[in-house]
C-alpha positions in Angstrom: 17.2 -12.0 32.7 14.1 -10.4 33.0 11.9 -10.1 29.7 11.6 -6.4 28.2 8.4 -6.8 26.8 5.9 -4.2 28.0 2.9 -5.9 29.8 0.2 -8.2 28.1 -3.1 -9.2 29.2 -3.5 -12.2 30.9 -6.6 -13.7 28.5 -8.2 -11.4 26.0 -12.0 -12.3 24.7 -11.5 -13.0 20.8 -14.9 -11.2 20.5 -13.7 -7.3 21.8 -11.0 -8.2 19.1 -13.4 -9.0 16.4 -15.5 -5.8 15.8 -11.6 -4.0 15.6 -11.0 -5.9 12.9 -14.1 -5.8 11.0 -13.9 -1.9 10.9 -16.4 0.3 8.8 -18.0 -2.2 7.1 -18.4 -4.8 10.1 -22.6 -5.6 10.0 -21.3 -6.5 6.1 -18.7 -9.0 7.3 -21.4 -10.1 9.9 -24.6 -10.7 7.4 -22.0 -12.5 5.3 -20.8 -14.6 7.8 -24.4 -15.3 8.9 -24.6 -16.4 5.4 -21.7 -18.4 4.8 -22.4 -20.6 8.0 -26.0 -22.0 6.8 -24.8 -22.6 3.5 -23.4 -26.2 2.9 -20.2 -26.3 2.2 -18.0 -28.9 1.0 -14.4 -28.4 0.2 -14.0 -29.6 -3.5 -11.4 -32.3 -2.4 -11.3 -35.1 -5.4 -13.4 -33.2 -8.0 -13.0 -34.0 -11.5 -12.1 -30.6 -13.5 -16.0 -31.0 -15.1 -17.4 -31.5 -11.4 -15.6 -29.0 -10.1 -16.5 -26.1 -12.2 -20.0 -27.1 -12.4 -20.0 -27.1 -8.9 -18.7 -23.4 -8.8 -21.9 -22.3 -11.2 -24.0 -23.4 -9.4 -22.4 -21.7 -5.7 -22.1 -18.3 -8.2 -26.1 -18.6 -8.7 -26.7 -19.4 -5.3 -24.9 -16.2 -4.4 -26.4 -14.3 -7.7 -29.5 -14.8 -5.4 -28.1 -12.5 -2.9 -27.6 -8.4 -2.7 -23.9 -9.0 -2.4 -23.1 -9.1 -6.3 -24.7 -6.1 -7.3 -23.2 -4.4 -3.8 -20.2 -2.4 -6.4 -22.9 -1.7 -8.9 -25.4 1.8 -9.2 -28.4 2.1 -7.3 -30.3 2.7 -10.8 -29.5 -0.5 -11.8 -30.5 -2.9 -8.4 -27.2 -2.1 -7.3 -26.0 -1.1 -3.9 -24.0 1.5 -5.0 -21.3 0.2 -2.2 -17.9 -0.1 -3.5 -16.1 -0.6 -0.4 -18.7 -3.3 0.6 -18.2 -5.1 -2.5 -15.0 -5.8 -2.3 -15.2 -6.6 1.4 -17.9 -8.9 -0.3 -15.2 -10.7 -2.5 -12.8 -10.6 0.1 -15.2 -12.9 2.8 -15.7 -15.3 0.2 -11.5 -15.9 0.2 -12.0 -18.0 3.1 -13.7 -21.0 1.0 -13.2 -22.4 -1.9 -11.3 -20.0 -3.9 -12.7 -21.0 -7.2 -15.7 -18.9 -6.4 -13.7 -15.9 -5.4 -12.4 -16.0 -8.6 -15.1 -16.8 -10.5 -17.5 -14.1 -8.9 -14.4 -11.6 -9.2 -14.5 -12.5 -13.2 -18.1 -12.1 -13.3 -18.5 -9.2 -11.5 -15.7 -7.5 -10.5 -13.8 -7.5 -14.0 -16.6 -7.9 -16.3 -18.9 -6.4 -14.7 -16.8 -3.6 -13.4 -15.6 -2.8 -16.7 -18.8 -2.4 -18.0 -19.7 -0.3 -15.4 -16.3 1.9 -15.5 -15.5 1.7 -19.3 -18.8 2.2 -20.3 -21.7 5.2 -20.4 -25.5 5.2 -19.6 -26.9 2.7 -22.7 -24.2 0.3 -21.7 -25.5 0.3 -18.1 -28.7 0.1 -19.3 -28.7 -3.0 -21.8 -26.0 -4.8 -19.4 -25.8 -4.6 -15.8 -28.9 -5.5 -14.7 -28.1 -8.6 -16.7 -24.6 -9.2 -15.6 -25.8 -8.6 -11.6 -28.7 -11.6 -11.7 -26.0 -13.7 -14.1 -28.2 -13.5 -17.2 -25.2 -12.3 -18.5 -21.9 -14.2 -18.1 -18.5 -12.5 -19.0 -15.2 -12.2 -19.5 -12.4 -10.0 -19.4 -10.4 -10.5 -22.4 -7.2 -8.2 -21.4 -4.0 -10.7 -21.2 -2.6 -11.9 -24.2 0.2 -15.4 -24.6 2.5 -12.5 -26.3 2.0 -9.7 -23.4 0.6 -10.1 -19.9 1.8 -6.9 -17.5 2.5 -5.0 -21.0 -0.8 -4.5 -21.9 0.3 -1.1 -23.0 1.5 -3.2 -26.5 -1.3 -5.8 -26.9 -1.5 -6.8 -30.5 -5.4 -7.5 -30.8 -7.1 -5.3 -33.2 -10.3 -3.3 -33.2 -10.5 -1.7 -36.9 -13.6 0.6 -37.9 -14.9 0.2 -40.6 -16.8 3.4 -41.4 -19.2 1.7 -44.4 -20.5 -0.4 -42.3 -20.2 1.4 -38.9 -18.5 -1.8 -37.1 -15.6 -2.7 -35.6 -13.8 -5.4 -36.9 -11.6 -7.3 -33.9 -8.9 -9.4 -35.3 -6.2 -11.7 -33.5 -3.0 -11.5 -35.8 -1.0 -13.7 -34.9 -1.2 -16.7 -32.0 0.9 -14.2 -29.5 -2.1 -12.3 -29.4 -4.6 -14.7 -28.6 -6.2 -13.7 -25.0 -5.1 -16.1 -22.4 -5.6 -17.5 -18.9 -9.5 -15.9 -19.7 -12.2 -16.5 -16.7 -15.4 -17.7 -17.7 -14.1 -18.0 -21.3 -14.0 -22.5 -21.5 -17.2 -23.1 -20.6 -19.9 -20.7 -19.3 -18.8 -16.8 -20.9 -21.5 -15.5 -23.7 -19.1 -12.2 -24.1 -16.2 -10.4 -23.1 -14.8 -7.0 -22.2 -12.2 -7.4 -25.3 -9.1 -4.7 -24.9 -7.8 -4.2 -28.4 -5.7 -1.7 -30.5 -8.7 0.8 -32.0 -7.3 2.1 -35.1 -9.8 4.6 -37.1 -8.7 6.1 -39.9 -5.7 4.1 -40.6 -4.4 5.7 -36.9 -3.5 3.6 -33.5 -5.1 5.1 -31.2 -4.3 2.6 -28.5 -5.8 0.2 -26.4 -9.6 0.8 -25.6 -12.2 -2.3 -24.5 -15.1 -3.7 -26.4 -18.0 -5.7 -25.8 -17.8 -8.6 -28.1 -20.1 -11.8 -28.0 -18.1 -15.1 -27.7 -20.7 -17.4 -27.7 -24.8 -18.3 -29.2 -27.5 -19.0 -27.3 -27.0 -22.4 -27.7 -23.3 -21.9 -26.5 -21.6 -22.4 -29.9 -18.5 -20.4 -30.3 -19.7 -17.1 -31.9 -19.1 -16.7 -35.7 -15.2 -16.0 -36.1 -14.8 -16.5 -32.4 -12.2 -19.0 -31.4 -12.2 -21.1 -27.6 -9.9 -23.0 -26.5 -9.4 -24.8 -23.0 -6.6 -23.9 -20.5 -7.2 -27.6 -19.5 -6.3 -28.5 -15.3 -4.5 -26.2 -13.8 -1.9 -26.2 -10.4 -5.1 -24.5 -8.8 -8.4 -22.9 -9.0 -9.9 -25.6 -11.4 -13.0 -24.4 -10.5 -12.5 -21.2 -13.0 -12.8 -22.5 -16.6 -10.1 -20.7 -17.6 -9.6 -20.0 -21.9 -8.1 -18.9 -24.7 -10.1 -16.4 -27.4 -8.5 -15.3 -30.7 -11.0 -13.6 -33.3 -11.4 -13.9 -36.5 -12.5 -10.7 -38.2 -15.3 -10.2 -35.6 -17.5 -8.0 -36.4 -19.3 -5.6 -33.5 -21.7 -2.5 -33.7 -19.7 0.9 -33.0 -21.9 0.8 -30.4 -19.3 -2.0 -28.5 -17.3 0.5 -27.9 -17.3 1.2 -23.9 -16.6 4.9 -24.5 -16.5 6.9 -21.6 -13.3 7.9 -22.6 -13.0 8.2 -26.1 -15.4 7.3 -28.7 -15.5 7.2 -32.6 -17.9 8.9 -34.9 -20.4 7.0 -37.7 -17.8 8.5 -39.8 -14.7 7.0 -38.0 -14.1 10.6 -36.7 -12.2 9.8 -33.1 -12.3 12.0 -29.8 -11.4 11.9 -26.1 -11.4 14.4 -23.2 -8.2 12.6 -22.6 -5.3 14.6 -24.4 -2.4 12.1 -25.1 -2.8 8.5 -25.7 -0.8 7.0 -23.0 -2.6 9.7 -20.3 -5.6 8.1 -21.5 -4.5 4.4 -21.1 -3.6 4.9 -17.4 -6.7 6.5 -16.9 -8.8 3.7 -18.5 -6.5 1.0 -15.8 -6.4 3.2 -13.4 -10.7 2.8 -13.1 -10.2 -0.9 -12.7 -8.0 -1.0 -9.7 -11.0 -2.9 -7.8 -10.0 -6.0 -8.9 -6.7 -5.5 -7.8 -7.5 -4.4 -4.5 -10.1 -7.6 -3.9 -7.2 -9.9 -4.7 -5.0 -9.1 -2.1 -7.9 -8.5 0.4 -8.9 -12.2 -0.4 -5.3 -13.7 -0.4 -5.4 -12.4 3.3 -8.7 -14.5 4.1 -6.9 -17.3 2.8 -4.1 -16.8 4.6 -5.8 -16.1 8.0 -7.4 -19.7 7.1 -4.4 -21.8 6.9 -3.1 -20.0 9.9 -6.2 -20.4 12.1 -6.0 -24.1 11.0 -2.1 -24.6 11.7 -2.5 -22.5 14.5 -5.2 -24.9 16.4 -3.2 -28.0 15.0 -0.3 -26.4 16.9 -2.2 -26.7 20.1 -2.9 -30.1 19.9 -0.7 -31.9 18.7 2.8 -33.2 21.0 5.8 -34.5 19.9 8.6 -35.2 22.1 8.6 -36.0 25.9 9.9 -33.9 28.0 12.2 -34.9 31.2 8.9 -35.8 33.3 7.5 -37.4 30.4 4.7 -35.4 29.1 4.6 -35.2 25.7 5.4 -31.4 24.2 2.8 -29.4 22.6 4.3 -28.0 19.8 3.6 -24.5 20.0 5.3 -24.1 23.4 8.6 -24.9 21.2 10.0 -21.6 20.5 11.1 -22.8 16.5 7.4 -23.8 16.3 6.2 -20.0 17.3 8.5 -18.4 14.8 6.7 -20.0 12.2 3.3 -19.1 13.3 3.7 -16.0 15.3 5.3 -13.4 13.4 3.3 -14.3 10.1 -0.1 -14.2 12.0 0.8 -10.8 13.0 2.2 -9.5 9.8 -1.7 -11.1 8.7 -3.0 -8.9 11.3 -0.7 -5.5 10.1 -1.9 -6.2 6.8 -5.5 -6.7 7.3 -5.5 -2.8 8.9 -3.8 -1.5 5.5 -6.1 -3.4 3.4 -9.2 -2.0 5.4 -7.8 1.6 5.2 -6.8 1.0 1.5 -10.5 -0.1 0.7 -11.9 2.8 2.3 -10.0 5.1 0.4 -11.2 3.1 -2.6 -14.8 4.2 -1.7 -14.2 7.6 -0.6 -12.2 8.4 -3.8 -14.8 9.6 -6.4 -13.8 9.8 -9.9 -13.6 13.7 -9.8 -11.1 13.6 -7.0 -7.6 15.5 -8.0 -5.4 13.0 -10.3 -2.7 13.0 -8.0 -4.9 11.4 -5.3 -5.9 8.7 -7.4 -2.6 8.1 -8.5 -1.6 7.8 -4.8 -4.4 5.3 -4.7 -3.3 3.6 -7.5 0.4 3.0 -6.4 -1.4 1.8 -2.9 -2.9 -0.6 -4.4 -0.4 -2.0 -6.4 1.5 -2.2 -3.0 -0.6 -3.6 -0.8 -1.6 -6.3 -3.7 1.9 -7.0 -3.5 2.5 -7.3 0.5 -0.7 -9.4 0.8 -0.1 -12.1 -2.3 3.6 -12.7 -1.0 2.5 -13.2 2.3 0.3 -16.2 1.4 2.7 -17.9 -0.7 5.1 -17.4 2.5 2.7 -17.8 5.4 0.3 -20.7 3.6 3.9 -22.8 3.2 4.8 -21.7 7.0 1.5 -23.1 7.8 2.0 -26.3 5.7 5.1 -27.2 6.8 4.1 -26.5 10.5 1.2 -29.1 10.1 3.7 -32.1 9.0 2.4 -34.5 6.9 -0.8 -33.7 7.9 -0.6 -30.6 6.5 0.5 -32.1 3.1 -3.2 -34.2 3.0 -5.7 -32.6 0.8 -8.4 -33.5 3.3 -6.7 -30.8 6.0 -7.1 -28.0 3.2 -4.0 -26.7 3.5 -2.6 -28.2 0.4 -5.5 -26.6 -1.5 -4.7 -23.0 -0.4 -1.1 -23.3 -1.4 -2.5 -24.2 -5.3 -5.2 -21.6 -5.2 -3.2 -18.6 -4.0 -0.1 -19.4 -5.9 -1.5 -17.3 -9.0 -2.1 -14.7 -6.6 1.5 -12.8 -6.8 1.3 -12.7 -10.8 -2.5 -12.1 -11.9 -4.1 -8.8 -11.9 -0.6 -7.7 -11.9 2.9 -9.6 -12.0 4.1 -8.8 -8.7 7.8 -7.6 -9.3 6.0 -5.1 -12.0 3.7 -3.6 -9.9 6.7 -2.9 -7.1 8.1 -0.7 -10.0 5.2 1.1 -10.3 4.9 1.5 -6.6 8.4 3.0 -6.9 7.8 5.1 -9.8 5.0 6.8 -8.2 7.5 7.6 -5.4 10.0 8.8 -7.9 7.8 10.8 -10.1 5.3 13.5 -9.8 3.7 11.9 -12.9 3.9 14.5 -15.3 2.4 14.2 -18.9 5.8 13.6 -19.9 5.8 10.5 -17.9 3.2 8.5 -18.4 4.2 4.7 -19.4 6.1 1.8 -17.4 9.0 1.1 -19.5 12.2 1.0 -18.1 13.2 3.7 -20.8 10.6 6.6 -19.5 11.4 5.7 -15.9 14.7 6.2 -15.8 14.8 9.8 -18.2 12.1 11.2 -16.3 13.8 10.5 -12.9 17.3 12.0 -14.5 15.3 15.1 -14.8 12.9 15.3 -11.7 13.3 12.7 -9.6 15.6 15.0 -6.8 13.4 17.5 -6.0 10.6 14.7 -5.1 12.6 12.9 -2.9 11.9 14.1 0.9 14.9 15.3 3.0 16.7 12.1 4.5 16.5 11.6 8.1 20.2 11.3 9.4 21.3 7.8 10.8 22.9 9.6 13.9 19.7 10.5 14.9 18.7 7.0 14.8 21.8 5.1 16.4 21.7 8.2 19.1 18.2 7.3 20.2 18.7 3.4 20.6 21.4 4.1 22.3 19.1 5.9 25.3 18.3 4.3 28.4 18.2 0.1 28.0 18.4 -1.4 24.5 15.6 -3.6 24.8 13.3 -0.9 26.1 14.0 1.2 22.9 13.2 -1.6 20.6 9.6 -1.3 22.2 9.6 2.4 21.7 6.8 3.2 18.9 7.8 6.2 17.4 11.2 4.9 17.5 10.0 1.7 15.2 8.2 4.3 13.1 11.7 6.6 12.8 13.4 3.3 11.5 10.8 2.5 8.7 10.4 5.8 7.6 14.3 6.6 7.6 15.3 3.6 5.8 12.3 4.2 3.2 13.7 7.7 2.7 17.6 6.2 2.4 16.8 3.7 0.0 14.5 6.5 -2.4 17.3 8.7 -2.3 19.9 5.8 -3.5 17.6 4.7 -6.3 17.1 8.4 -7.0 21.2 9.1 -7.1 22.0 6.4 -9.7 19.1 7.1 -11.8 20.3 10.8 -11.9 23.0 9.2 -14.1 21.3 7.7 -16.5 23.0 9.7 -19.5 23.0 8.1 -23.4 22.2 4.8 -21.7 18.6 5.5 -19.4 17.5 1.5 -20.0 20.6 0.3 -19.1 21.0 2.2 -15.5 17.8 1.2 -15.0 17.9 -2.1 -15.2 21.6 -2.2 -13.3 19.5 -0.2 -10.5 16.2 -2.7 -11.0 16.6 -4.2 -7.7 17.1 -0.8 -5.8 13.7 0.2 -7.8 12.3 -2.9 -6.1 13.8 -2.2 -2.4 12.1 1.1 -2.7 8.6 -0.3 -3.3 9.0 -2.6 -0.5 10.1 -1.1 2.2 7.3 1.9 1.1 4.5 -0.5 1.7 6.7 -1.7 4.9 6.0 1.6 5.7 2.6 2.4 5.3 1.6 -0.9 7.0 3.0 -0.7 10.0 1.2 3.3 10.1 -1.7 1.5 9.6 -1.3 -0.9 12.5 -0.5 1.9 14.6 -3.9 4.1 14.0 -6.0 0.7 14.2 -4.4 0.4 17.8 -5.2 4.4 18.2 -8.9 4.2 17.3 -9.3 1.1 20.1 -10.9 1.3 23.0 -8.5 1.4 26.0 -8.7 -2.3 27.7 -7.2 -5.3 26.7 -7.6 -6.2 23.4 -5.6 -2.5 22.9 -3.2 -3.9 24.8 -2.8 -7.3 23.0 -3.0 -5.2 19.4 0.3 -3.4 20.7 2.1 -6.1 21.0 1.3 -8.0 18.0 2.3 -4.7 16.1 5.4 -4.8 17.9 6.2 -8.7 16.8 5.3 -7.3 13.0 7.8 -4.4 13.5 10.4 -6.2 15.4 10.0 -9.3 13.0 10.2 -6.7 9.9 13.4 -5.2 11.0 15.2 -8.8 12.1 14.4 -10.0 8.7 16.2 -6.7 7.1 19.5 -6.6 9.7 21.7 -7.1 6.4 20.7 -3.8 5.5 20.1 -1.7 8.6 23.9 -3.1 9.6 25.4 -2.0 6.6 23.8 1.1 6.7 24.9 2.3 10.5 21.0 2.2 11.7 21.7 -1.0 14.0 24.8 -1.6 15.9 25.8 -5.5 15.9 24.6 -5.4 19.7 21.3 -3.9 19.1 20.9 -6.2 16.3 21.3 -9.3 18.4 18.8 -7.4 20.8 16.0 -7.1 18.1 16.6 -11.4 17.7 16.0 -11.2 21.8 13.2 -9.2 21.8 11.2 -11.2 19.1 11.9 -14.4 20.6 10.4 -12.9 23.8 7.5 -11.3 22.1 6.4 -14.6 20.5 6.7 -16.4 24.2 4.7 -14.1 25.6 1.7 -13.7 22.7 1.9 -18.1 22.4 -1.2 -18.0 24.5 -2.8 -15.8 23.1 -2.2 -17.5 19.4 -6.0 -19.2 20.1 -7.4 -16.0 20.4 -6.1 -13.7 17.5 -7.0 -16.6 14.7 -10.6 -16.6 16.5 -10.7 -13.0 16.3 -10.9 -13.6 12.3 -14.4 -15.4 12.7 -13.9 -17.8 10.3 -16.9 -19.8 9.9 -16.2 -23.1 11.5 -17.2 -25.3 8.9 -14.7 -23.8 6.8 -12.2 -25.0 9.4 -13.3 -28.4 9.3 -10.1 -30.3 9.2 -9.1 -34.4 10.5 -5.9 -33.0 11.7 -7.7 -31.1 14.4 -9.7 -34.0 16.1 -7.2 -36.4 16.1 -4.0 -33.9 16.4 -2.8 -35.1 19.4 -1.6 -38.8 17.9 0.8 -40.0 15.5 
């Protein structure tokens, strides 16, 4: 039977697909690549927890010595006043040694960023000059043992005390010690400290505070208590701590208070009516963290598939008839691990460049419902890109065999470092219910916390009227049953129908037992939770498969166009095989067209296996950073 997939290009030049990639900020990714290649670079195989994080201060001051850390920060301060370039900036450095990422994310996008964000002018001004050229090293002091995605509830304390004009920041009990904290073991001198700030013997909820941690001399600060997080399953390059205070006392002054601040006489205000409004408005600044973690989980991930990609094409097993040993990527089970992930990699990077765009075009006076939407995005995509390296990174693994199980091929070291991925700067099954409580909600005042309690009233009351007209599954079964069933499955706005109808199908389900919530809200909540979580995925689903689509519309016509179209189809195809349970039981896929979506994405990863080569070149990874064993001696047992 003759294949249904539309035509592909015979070869494609990895370089015409490079610059599509790259996008709006592609002389950045350039200059940094230029960077990355002359600097050594030694993958920290067999360091000792000491070596390793000293090794990783002294990378962060070799890079202090560059304009990319102060890239996110104002011009008036030696900044670049680019925040879509820095965190395009943290996102390059994902394809080393993680470690780094992380730490320069600590130092500058957390710390640094909440200075920046929290803060007003003579924060700026005593600060971030200092933080940028690491004069400064810092933490950010948000998770406690006791709460981690709650931070809503943290227990720290930040008391004034009006006679003296200070804060006093107290840990009450060893559940509200700070943990997991960057920079906080060995090498923090303070910390962005979120804390309860009761004033007048009133909670006024959590607000963040610049408190020292350390002395000159590096002695725990006065009432300031550090402990060591000790080895970790990854990233042991971050010195990673614990801080619980004493009855530290800071200036009011600590106080970043760009959106609330407190008089000499304890007198609080805010432009922010309503303390949870406030709270989300104080989180919702510091979504740049968020986004750079899932940008960099995708550099790591386009690393271990470059590297299991090439070890693919080397390496035979198995003779066939004639004798000739098999390379392993002409075996069909070998390009279903490899194939469909690389171009769920490549769907993915096209969200994450459109989602980090609209992070530097949305100013901080744009409409709250537009940063909201940008919020919720985030949280998504963050989500989509961290699940797809714990999945893709262990495709890649196990594809390598036992080589890919030596630390000296690098593979095992991306599957430790990205493993915290899917549950810092947001637990991962948390931030799909927010996704889907943006969907459900029009976020009203009345709504304005993540408890399963609020979520489930407010979308008894509103939650209908939000939810956009479903599109009817005849309409869908009609048009796959047009003309020949492959063809269809290669239709584009048919793929888009399918997303968007089983996103609008699923809403309105979650939306329809919510509605019945009653005297018991929490407890049809949590009966729906996995609906709530459905929702959020197949919403991001969604939007990354739009975001394919317009890459492929702002291409050039020519070849790489051509290749791009039928990598997007694999990611649709492979999208809609995985989720036949549901589009079955639902009507949208008749058991014959469901066997044909298996045919068609088995053909589409026979036709795009030589072209594997070029789409992980296309990623310009520095070469030295792809400096396995495997791949010059892949070929032998």
């Amino acid at each position: 039977m003759a294949s249904s997939v539309p035509s592909v290009p015979a070869a494609v030049d990895p370089d015409t697909l490079t610059p599509v990639l790259d996008g709006r900020w592609a002389a950045l990714r350039a200059d940094i690549r230029s960077h990355m290649a002359v600097q050594p670079y030694r993958d920290p195989i067999g360091l000792d927890l000491e070596a390793h994080r000293r090794t990783v201060l002294d990378e962060l001051s070799t890079l202090a010595a560059t304009d990319l850390p102060g890239l996110g920060f104002d011009k008036a301060y030696s900044g670049g006043g680019d925040i879509g370039g820095s965190v395009v900036s943290f996102e390059m450095l994902g394809f080393g040694d993680l470690s780094l990422m992380v730490k320069a994310g600590v130092q500058w996008g957390l710390f640094g960023g909440a200075v920046q964000l929290l803060g007003t002018a003579p924060h700026h001004e005593r600060y971030l000059r200092r933080i940028k050229d690491l004069e400064l090293l810092g933490c950010f002091a948000m998770t406690e043992h006791g709460h981690g995605s709650d931070v809503q509830h943290l227990r720290t304390t930040a008391t004034y005390d009006p006679d003296t004009a200070e804060f006093v920041v107290h840990t009450p009990d060893r559940g509200a010690t700070k943990e997991y904290i960057g920079n906080a073991a060995r090498d923090g001198h303070a910390a962005v400290v979120f804390a309860q700030l009761v004033t007048g013997g009133e909670s006024r909820g959590v607000h963040a505070f610049m408190v020292p941690i350390r002395d000159d001399r590096g002695q725990a600060a006065p009432g300031v208590v550090i402990e060591d997080c000790g080895p970790k399953a990854g990233l042991n390059g971050v010195d990673n701590g614990r801080l619980a205070f004493e009855h530290v006392r800071v200036p009011r002054e600590a106080l970043l208070n760009r959106f609330a601040d407190v008089a000499p006489d304890g007198t609080y205000s805010s432009p922010i009516e309503g303390d949870a409004r406030r709270f989300f408005t104080m989180l919702g600044t510091l979504i740049r963290g968020r986004v750079s973690v899932g940008g960099s989980a995708g550099s790591a991930t386009k690393r271990a598939l470059a590297l299991a990609v090439r070890y693919a094409e080397v390496r035979r097993q198995f003779a066939k008839p004639d004798g000739e040993e098999v390379v392993i990527l002409d075996y069909l089970a070998h390009q279903r691990k490899l194939l469909p992930a690389l171009a769920t990699s490549y769907a993915l990077h096209f969200a994450q460049d459109e989602l980090v765009a609209a992070l530097h075009d949305t100013t901080s006076e744009a409409p709250e419902e537009q940063q909201r939407e940008l919020e919720s995005r985030a949280a998504g995509l963050k989500v989509a890109n961290t699940w797809h390296a714990t999945a893709a990174i262990q495709a890649a693994r196990e594809a390598c065999g036992g080589a890919g199980y030596l630390a000296e091929n690098l593979l095992a070291g991306l599957k430790a470092d990205t493993d915290v991925f899917t549950t810092f700067e947001g637990d991962n099954t948390v931030l799909l219910q927010l996704v889907a409580k943006g969907l459900l909600t029009d976020y009203k005042d009345a709504f304005q916390n993540l408890s399963p309690l609020a979520t489930a009233r407010f979308a008894a009351e509103r939650v209908l009227g939000a939810v956009a007209e479903r599109t009817s599954a005849r309409k869908v079964l009609d048009r796959l049953t047009e003309g020949d069933d492959r063809e269809a499955l290669f239709d584009r706005d048919w793929q888009l129908k399918l997303f968007e109808d089983r996103e609008q199908h699923v809403l309105g389900g979650v939306a329809d037992r919510l509605r019945k919530a009653g005297d018991d809200p929490f407890g049809v909540f949590n009966a729906a939770q996995d609906h709530v979580l459905r929702a959020g995925r197949v919403h991001v689903d969604r939007l990354v498969l739009e975001a394919f689509v317009r890459a492929i519309s702002n291409c050039p016509d020519g070849d790489a166009k051509t290749l791009l179209e039928r990598v997007c189809d694999l990611y649709a195809l492979a999208n809609i095989e995985a989720d036949r349970a549901w589009f079955l039981e639902h009507g949208r896929l008749s058991a014959a067209r469901s066997k044909a979506v298996i045919a068609a994405v088995n053909e589409l990863c026979a036709v795009l296996r030589p072209h594997a080569r070029t789409l992980v070149d296309a990623f310009a990874i520095p070469e030295q950073y792809l400096a396995a064993p495997m791949l010059e001696a892949g070929s032998s047992d």
